[in-house]
C-alpha positions as CSV (number, residue, x, y, z in Angstrom):
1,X,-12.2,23.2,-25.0
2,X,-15.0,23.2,-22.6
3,X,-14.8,19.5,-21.7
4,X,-11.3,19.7,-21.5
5,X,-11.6,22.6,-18.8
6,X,-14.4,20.2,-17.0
7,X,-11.8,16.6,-17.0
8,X,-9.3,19.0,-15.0
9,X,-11.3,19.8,-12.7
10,X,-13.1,16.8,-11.5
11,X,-11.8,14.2,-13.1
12,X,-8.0,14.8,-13.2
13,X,-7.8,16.7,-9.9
14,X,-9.6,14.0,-8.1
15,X,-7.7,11.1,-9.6
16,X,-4.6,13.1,-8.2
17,X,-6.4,13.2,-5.1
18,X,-7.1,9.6,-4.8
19,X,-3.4,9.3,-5.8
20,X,-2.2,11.1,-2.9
21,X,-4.4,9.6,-0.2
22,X,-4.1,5.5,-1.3
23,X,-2.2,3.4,1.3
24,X,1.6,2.8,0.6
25,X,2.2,-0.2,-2.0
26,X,3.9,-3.1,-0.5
27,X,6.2,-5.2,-2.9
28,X,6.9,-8.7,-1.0
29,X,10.3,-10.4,-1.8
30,X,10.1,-14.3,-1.2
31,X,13.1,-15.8,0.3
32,X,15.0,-18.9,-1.7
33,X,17.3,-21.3,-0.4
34,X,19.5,-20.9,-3.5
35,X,21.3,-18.3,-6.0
36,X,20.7,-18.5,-9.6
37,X,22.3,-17.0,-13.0
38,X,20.3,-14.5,-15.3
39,X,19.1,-14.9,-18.5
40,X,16.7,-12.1,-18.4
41,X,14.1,-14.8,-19.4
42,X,12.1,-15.1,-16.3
43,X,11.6,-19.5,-16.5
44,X,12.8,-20.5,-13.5
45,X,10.4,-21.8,-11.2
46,X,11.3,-19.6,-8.3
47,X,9.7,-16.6,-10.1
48,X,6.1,-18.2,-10.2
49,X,6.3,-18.7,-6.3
50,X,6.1,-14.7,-6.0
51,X,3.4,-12.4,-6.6
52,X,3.5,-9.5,-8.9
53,X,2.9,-5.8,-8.9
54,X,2.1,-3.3,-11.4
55,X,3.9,-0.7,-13.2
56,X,1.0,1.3,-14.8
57,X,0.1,4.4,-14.0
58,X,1.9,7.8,-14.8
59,X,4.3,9.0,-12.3
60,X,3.6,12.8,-13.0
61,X,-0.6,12.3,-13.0
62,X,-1.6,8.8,-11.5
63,X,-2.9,7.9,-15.2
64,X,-3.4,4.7,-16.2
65,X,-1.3,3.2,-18.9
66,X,-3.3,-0.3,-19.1
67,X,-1.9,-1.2,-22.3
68,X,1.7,-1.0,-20.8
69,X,1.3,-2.6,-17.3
70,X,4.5,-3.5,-16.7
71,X,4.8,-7.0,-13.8
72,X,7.4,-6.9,-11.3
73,X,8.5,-9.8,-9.1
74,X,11.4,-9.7,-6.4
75,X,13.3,-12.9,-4.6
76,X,16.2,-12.6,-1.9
77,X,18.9,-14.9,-0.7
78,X,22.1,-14.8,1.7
79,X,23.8,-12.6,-0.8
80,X,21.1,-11.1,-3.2
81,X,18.1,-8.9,-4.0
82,X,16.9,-10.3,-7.5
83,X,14.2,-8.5,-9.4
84,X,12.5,-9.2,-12.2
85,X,10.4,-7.1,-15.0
86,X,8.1,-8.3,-17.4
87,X,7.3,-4.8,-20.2
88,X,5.4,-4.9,-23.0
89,X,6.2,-2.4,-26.1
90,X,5.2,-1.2,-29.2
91,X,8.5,0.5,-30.1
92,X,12.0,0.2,-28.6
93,X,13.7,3.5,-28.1
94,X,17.6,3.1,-26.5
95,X,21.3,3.9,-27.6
96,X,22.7,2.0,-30.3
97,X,25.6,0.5,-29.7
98,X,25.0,0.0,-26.0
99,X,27.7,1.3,-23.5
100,X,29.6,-2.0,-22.4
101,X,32.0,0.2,-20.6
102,X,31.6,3.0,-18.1
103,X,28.0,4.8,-17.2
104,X,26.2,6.8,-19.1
105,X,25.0,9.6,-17.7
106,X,25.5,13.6,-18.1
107,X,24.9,16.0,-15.8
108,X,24.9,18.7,-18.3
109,X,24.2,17.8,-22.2
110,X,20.2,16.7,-22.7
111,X,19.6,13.4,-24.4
112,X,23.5,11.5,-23.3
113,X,22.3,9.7,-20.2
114,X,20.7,6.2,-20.0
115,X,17.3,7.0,-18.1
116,X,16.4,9.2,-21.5
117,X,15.6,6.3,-23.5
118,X,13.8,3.1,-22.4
119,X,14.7,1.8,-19.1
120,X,13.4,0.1,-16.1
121,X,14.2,1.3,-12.6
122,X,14.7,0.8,-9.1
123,X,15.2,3.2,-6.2
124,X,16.2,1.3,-3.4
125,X,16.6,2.7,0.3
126,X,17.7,0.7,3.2
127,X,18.6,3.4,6.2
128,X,15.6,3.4,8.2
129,X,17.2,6.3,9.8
130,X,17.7,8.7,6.5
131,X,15.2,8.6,4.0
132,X,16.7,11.0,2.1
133,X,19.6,8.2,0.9
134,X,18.6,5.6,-1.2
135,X,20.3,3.5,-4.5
136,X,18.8,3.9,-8.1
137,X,19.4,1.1,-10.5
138,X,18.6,1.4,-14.5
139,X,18.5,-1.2,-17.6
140,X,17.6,-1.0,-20.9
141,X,16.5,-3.4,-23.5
142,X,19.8,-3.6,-24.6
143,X,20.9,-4.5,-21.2
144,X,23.2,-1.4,-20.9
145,X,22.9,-0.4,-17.3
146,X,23.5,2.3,-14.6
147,X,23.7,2.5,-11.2
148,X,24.3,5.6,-8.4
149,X,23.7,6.3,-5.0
150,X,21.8,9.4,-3.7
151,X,23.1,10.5,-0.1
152,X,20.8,13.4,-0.2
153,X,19.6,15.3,-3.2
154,X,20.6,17.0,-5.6
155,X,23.5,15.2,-4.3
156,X,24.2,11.8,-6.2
157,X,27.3,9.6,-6.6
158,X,27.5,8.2,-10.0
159,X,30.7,6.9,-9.2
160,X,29.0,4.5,-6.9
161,X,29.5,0.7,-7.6
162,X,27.2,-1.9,-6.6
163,X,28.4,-5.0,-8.5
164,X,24.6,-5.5,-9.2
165,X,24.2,-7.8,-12.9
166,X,21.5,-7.9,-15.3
167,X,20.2,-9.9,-17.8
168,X,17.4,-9.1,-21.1
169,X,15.5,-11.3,-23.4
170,X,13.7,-9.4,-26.1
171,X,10.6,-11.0,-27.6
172,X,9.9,-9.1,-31.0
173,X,6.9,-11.6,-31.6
174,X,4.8,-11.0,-28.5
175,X,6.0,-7.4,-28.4
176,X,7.6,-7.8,-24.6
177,X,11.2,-7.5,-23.2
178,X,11.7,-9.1,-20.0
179,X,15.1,-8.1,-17.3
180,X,16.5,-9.7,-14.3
181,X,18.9,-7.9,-11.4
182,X,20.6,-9.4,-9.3
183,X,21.8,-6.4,-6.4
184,X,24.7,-7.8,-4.0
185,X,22.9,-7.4,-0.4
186,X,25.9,-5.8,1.0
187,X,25.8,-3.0,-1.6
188,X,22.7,-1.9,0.0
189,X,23.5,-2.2,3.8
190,X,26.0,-3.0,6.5
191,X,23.4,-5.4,7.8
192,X,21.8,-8.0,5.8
193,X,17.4,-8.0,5.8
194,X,15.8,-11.2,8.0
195,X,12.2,-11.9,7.8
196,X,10.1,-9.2,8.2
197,X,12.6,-6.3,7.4
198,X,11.2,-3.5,5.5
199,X,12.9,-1.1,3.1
200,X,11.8,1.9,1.3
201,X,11.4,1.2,-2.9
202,X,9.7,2.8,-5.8
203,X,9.7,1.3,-9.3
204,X,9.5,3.2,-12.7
205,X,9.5,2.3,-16.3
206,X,9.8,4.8,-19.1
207,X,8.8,4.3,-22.7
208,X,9.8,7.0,-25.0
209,X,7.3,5.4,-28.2
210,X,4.7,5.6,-26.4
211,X,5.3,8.8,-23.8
212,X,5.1,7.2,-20.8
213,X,7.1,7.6,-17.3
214,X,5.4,5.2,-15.3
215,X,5.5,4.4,-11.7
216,X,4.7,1.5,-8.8
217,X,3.8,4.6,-6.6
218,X,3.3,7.3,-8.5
219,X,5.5,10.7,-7.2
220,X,2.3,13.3,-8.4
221,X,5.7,15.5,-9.5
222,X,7.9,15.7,-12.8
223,X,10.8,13.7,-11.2
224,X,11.2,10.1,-10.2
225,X,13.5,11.3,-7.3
226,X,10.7,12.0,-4.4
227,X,11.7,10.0,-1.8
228,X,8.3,10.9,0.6
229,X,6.5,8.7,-2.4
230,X,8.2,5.6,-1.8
231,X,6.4,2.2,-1.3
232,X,7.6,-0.5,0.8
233,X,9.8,-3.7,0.1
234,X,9.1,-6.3,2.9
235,X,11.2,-9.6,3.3
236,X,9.0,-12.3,3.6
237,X,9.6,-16.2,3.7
C-alpha cells in the first residue's frame, strides 16, 4: 500500500508530466508516383521507403505498453492518404459476424459500437482554421470498419461517408494482424496537401485482451477525442 501511495506520486505524476511537456509527434507521409490496391499485407515496396512510428503508450496515463507497440506507416498520392498498421496480439476481441453493411455504432446501448472491441484508429483534421473538426476512421481485425466526422464536439456525424477502403491480414502464427486504409484526399479537404502541408492527426489502438487504449500522442484524459493533443501529419516527398 505504501509503495503504491509512493509510484503515484513521483513516478506516475511525473511520467504524466513528461507526457504533457514532450514536443508534438510528427508522422511524415512519403509521396508516390502511383496508387495501389490493399491486401492488408503490408509487402509492397513502397511501405519500406517510410519511416514508422509507434503506438505504445496508454492514452489515459502515458504508460508504456512495450509488448504491444503497434508501427504505423503513411504514403500519399493525387487521390489518397494510405496508412498502414502493423499490431501485435495475444487475444483477438471483435464482433462476430462482422458488419458488412451499415456502421456500427450506438449512441446509447454500451458494448454495440465498433471502437469497444479491437480496433485501430485515425483522427484526421485538415482545417487549419478549426481545430475543433477533424475525421475519425476505425478497423478491426475483421476488417469491419467505421468512419464519422466531428464538426465540433459532442457533435459527430456518423452519417458521414468518406469512401475510404481497408484491407486485414491476420497472422495467427506470429501473433500480429496488419491493416491498410486507403482515405480519398477529397474526403478530407476542398484543397488537396502539396509538399510541406501539415495536418492535425492522432493515432490509437485498443486491445480489449490485454486492457489497453493506446495512443501516438497520448490525450492524459479518458477519451481519445481531445483535439488540443493532436500530433502532426506532414507531406513530404
Amino acid at each position: 500500500m505504501f509503495y503504491s501511495v509512493l509510484r503515484k506520486i513521483y513516478f506516475d505524476n511525473a511520467r504524466e508530466l513528461l507526457a504533457r511537456s514532450l514536443p508534438v509527434p510528427v508522422l511524415q507521409t512519403r509521396r508516390i508516383s502511383q496508387d495501389f490496391e490493399l491486401d492488408g499485407r503490408l509487402e509492397k515496396p513502397a511501405w519500406r521507403t517510410t519511416a514508422a512510428v509507434r503506438i505504445e503508450q496508454s492514452s489515459r496515463s502515458a504508460c508504456a505498453r512495450p509488448e504491444l507497440s503497434t508501427h504505423v506507416r503513411s504514403l500519399w498520392s493525387s487521390k489518397y492518404l494510405y496508412l498502414s498498421y502493423e499490431c501485435p496480439f495475444t487475444k483477438l476481441t471483435v464482433f462476430d459476424p462482422p458488419l458488412t453493411t451499415g456502421k456500427r455504432y450506438s449512441v446509447k446501448e454500451k458494448g454495440e459500437s465498433l471502437w469497444e472491441r479491437d480496433v485501430i484508429e485515425a483522427f484526421i483534421g485538415s482545417d487549419p482554421g478549426n481545430h475543433l473538426r477533424y475525421a475519425e476512421f476505425e478497423v478491426a481485425p475483421t476488417n469491419e470498419r467505421l468512419d464519422l466526422l466531428v464538426p465540433n464536439l459532442p457533435q459527430r456525424d456518423f452519417q458521414w461517408n468518406s469512401g475510404f477502403e481497408s484491407a486485414v491480414s491476420v497472422n495467427h502464427k506470429s501473433k500480429t494482424w496488419s491493416c491498410e486504409l486507403r482515405i480519398p484526399l477529397q474526403s478530407l479537404s476542398e484543397i488537396n496537401p502539396g509538399l510541406g502541408t501539415r495536418w492535425r492527426l492522432n493515432l490509437f489502438r485498443c486491445d480489449r485482451a490485454n486492457n489497453a487504449s493506446l495512443a501516438w500522442h497520448p490525450t492524459l484524459s479518458g477519451t481519445f477525442h481531445v483535439p488540443e493533443r493532436f500530433g502532426t501529419l506532414e507531406f513530404v516527398e
